[in-house]
N, C-alpha and C positions, 0 to 999 in steps of 0.2 A: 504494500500500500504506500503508495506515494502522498511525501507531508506537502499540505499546497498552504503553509502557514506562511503568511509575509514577511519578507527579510527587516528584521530591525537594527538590521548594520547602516548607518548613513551611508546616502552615495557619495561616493568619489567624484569630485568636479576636479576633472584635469585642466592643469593649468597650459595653455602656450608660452614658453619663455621665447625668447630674441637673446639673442648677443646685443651687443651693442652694434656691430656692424650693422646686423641685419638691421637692428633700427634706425639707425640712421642712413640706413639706402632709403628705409620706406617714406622717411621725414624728408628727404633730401637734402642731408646736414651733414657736417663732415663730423668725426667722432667728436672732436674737439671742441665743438658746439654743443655734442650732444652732453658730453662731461660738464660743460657749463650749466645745461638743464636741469641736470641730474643735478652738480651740486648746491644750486641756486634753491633746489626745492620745486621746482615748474616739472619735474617728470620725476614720479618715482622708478627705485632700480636697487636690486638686491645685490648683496657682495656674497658671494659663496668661496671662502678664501680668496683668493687671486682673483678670481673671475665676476665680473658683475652681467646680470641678467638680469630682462625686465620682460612686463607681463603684457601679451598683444593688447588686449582689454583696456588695458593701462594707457599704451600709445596710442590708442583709437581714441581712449577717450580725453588725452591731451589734447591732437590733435582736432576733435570737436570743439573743445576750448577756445583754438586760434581762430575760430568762426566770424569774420567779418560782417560784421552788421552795418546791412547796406542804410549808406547815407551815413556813416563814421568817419569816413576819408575826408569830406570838406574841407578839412585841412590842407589837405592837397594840392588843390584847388581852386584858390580865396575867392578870384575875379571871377569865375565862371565861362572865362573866355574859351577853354580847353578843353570844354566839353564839346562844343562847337567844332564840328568837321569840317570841312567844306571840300564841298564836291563841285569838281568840275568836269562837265561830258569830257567823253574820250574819242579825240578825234585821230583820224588814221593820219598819220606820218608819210605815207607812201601814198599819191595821187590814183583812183581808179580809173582800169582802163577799161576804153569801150571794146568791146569786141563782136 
């Protein structure tokens, strides 16, 4: 007879580590950036002796963080003149021929 009683072991939620490389390909930082993050407190990162590792979860959700909220830049900006494109038709350089 088979026991079909429910496990009351918690589940295991495995974790994603990164190196640091890897994160910093994903962020497009060089490590040495990334070391600034890490020690400023802006991105958490585990030391495991020698090695420090961080959690993807983690980087996603730093990365969500640096979420620009449009209409923030103005600063940018001030005059408003460079928003302003200007477009000019594109006329052909080379005369057409009849044929």
């Amino acid at each position: 007879m088979d026991d079909q009683r429910p496990s009351t072991a918690p589940a295991v939620q495995t974790v994603a580590w990164m190196s640091t490389g890897e994160a910093a390909d994903i962020l497009g930082l060089r490590t040495r950036t990334l070391y600034r993050l890490i020690d400023e407190g802006q991105l958490p990162a585990y030391r495991f002796g020698r090695v420090i590792r961080l959690k993807r979860h983690e980087v996603d959700a730093f990365v969500e963080s640096c979420r620009i909220t449009p209409g923030s830049l103005e600063h940018l900006y001030p005059d408003g003149s460079d928003l302003q494109v200007r477009r000019e038709p594109i006329t052909s350089s080379t005369p057409a021929s009849d044929t």
